[in-house]
Phi, psi and omega in degrees: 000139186195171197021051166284095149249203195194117177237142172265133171277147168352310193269004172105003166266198203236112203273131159243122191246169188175146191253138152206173237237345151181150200244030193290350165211055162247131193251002177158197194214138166221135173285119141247152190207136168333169159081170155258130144210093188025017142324188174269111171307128152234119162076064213007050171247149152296151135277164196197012178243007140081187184325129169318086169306116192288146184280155192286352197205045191290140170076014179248145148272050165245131181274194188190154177260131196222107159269112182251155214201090159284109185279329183264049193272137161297215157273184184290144188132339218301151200242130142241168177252170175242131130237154193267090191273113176280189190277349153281358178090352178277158170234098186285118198271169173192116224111194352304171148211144213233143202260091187280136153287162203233112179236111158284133175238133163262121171233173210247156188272120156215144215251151199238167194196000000 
């Protein structure tokens, strides 16, 4: 598992994206985020991805890329977890990460002259 973040988008939801790298005892996934909001709580996490996305390679040794796009994300801070579900019934927690806004500023070159 790698490059797990979380960027809040233009319009104020939140994309989490994540990688991975073989999936030979991954059976899926849950998105959780700090707070309640009446979801399934684990560990004062939210889960906020609604059915458990099946790995793309479950029981292979292939990875696979993956995104989720939380809309009902509060504001930037917001913390999530992975959780991993294995093809064994364990559950690997993976995080936090915390979703910041990301503002690029351009400002013009000026030159003296």
């Amino acid at each position: 598992m790698y490059g797990f973040q979380a960027v809040v988008q233009d319009d104020g939801s939140v994309l989490v994206t994540w990688k991975t790298v073989s999936e030979a005892n991954i059976a899926g996934f849950d998105v959780l985020r700090s707070g309640s909001d009446g979801g399934q709580e684990a560990a004062g996490y939210t889960a906020v991805n609604g059915e458990s996305p099946a790995a793309e390679h479950s029981g292979a040794n292939a990875g696979g890329d993956y995104a989720f796009t939380d809309r009902t994300a509060g504001s930037s801070g917001s913390q999530y977890k992975l959780a991993v579900h294995g093809l064994d019934g364990r559950v690997e927690e993976v995080g936090p990460v915390t979703a910041w806004v990301v503002r690029h500023l351009y400002m013009p070159l000026v030159t003296g002259g």
